[in-house]
BALOBA-1460 file (C-alpha; in Angstrom, 3 decimals):
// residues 150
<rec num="1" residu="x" x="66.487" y="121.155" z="161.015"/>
<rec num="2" residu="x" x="65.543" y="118.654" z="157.826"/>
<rec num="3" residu="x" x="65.416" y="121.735" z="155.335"/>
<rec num="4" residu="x" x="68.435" y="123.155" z="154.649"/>
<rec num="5" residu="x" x="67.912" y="127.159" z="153.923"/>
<rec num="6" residu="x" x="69.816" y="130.068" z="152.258"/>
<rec num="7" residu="x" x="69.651" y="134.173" z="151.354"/>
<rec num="8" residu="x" x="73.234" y="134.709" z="149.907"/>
<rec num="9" residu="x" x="73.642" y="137.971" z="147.906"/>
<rec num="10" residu="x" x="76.705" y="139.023" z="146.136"/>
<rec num="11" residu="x" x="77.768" y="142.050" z="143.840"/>
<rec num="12" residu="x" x="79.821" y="140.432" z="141.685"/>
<rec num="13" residu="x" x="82.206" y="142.746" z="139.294"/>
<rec num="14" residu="x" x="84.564" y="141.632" z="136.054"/>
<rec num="15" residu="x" x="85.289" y="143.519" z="133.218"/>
<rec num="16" residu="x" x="86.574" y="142.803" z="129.625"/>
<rec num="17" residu="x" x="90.426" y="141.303" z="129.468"/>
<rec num="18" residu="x" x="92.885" y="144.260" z="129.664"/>
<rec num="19" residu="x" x="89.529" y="146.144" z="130.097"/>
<rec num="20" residu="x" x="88.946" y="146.953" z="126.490"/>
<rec num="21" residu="x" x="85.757" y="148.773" z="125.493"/>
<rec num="22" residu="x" x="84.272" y="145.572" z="123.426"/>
<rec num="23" residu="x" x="80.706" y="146.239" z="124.899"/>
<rec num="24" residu="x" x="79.218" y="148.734" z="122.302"/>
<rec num="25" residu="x" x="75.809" y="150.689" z="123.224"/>
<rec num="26" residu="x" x="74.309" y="148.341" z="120.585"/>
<rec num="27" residu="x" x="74.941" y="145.062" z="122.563"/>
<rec num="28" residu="x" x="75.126" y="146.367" z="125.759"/>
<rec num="29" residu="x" x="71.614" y="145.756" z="126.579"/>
<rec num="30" residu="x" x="71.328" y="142.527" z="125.293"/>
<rec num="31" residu="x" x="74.275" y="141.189" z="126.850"/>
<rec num="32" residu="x" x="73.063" y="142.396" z="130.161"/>
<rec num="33" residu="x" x="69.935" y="139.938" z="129.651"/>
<rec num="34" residu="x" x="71.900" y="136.974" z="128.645"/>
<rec num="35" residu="x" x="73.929" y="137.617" z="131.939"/>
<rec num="36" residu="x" x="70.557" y="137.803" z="134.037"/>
<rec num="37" residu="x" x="69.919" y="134.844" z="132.065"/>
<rec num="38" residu="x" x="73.044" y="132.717" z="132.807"/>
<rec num="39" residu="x" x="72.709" y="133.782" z="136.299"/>
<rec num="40" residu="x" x="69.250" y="132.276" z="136.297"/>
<rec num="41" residu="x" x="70.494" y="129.185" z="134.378"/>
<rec num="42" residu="x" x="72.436" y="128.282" z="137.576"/>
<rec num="43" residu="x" x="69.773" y="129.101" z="140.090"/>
<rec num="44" residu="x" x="70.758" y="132.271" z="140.972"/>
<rec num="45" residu="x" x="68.555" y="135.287" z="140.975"/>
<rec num="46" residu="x" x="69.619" y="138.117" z="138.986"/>
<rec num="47" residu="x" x="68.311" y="140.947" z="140.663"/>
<rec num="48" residu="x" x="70.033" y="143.767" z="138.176"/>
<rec num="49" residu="x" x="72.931" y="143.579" z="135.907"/>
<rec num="50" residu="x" x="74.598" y="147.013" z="134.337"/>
<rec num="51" residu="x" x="77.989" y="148.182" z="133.637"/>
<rec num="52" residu="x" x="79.606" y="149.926" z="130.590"/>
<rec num="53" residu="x" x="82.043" y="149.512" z="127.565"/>
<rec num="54" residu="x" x="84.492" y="147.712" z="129.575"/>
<rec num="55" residu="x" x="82.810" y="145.701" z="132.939"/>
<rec num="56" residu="x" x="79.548" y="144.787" z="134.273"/>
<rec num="57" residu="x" x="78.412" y="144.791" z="137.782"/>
<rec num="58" residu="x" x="75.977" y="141.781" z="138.875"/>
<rec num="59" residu="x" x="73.558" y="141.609" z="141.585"/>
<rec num="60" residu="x" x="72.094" y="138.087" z="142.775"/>
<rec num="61" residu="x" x="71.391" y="135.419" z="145.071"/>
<rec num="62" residu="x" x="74.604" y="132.328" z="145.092"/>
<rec num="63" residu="x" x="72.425" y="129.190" z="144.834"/>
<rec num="64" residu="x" x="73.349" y="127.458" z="148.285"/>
<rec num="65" residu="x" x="74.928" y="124.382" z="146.155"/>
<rec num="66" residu="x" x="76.899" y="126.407" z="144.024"/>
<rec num="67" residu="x" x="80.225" y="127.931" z="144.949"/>
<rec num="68" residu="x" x="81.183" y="131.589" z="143.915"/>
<rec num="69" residu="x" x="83.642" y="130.104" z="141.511"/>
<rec num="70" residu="x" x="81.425" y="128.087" z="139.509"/>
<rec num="71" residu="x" x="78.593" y="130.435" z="139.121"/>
<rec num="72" residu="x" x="81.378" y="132.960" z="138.034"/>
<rec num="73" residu="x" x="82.899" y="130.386" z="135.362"/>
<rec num="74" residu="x" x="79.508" y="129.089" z="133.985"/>
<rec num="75" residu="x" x="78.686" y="132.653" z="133.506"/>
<rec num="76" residu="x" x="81.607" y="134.043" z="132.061"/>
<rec num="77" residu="x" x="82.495" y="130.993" z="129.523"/>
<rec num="78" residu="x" x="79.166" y="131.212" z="127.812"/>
<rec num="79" residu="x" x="78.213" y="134.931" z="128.023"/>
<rec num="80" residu="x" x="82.026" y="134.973" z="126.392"/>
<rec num="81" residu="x" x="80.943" y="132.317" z="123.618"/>
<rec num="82" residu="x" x="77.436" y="134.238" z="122.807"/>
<rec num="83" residu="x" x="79.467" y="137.391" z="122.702"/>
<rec num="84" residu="x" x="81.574" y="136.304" z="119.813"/>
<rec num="85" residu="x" x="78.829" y="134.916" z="118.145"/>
<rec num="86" residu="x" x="76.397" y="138.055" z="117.932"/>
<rec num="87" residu="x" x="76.466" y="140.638" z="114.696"/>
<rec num="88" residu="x" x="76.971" y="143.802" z="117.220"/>
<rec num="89" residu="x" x="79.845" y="141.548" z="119.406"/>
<rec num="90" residu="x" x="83.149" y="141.413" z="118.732"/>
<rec num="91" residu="x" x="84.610" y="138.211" z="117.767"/>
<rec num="92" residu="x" x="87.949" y="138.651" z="120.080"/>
<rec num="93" residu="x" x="86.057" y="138.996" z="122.816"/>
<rec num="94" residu="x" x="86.919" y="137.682" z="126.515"/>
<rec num="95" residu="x" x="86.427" y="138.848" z="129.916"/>
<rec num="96" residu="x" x="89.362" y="139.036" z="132.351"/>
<rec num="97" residu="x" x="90.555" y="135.762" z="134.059"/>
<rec num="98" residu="x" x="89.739" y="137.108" z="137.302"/>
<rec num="99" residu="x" x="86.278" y="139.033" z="139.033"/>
<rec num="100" residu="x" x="85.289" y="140.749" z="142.163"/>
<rec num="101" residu="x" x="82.187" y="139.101" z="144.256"/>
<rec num="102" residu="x" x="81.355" y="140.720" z="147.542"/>
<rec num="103" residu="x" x="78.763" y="139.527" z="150.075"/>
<rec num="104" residu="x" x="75.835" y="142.447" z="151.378"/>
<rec num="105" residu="x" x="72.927" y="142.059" z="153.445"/>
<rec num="106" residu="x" x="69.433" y="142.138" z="152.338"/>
<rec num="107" residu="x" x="69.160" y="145.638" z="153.355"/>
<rec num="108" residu="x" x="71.994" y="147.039" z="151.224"/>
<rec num="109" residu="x" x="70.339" y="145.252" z="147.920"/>
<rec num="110" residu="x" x="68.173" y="148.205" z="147.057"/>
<rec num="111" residu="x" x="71.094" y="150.784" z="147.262"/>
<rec num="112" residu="x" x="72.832" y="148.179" z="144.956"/>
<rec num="113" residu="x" x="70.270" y="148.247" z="142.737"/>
<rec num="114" residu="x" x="70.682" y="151.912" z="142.398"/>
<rec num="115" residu="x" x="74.829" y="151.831" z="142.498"/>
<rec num="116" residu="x" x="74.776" y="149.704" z="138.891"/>
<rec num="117" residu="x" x="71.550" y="151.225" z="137.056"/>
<rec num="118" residu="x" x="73.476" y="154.394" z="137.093"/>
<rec num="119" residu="x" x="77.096" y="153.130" z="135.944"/>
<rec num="120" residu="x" x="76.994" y="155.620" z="133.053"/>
<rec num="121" residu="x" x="76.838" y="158.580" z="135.273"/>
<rec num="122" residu="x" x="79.288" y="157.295" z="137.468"/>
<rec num="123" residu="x" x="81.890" y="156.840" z="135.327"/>
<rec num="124" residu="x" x="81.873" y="160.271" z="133.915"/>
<rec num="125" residu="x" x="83.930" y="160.932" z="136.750"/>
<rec num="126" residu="x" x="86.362" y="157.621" z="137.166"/>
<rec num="127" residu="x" x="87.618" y="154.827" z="135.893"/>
<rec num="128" residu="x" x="86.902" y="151.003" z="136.344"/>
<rec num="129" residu="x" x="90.275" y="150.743" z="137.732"/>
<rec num="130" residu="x" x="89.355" y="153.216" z="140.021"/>
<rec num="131" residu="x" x="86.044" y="151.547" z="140.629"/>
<rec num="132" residu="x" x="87.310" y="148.636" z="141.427"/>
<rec num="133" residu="x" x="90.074" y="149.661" z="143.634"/>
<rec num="134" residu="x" x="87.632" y="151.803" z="145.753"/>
<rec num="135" residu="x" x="85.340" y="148.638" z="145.894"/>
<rec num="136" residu="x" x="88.178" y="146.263" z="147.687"/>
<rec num="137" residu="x" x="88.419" y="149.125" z="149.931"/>
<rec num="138" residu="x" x="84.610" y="149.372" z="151.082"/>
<rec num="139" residu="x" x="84.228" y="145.883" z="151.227"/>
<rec num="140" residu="x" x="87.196" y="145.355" z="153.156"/>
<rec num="141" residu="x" x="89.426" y="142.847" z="150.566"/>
<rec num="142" residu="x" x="92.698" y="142.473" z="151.481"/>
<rec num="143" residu="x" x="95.023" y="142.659" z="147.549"/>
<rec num="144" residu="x" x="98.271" y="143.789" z="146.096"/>
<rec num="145" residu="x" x="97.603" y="146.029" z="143.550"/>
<rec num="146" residu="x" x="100.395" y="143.273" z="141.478"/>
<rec num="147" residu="x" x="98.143" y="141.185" z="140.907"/>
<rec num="148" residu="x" x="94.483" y="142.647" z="140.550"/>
<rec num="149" residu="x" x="95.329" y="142.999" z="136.758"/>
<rec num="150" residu="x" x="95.520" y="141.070" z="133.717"/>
């Protein structure tokens, strides 16, 4: 084969360092967009990006040249820089050092969709530790609980 072809989607999940609520209501939005944004920048599709006051959940294509790690890094560096630079950001802002990316099939993508447009309901009724915890579960991730943290 001379073409070289791939469909690689991830959910990808990080929140704010010591998951702080630094993502007001008044931001939230817009930071959302530069994410879709930053994914796009690397040539990855953003297909939705939503979370809360504390983490966001991202759901897009890994560009077959790019590894996980890089997209991750490019992504949280300057959605980190833009955050401290914005009027409704907070100038202390940072995300954790580490982040969550799980692989799904095309056929899970719309349920996905659905799982992060409604993060506001679902966390009426548990935490992102929670979240996040019950995530390396489904997906089948192997951790000590020592070191998911910051």
């Amino acid at each position: 084969m001379a073409q070289s072809l791939a469909r690689i989607l991830l959910h990808v999940v990080f929140s704010t360092k010591n998951r702080e609520d630094l993502i007001s209501d008044g931001i939230r939005d817009k930071l959302h967009a530069y994410l879709a944004g930053a994914c796009r920048g690397q040539g990855s599709e953003a297909f939705r990006v939503g979370g809360t006051q504390n983490h966001v959940h991202i759901a897009c294509s890994l560009p077959r040249t790019v590894a996980v790690s890089e997209l991750l890094e490019e992504i949280k560096k300057t959605s980190s820089g833009w955050m401290k630079k914005q009027p409704a950001g907070c100038k202390r802002f940072s995300w954790q050092a580490g982040y969550g990316a799980f692989s799904l099939g095309q056929s899970q993508l719309d349920a996905l969709i659905r799982y992060i447009e409604n993060q506001s309901e679902h966390h009426r009724a548990r935490s992102f530790k929670e979240e996040f915890l019950e995530l390396l579960h489904r997906y089948g991730v192997p951790y000590d609980e020592r070191y998911v943290w910051d």
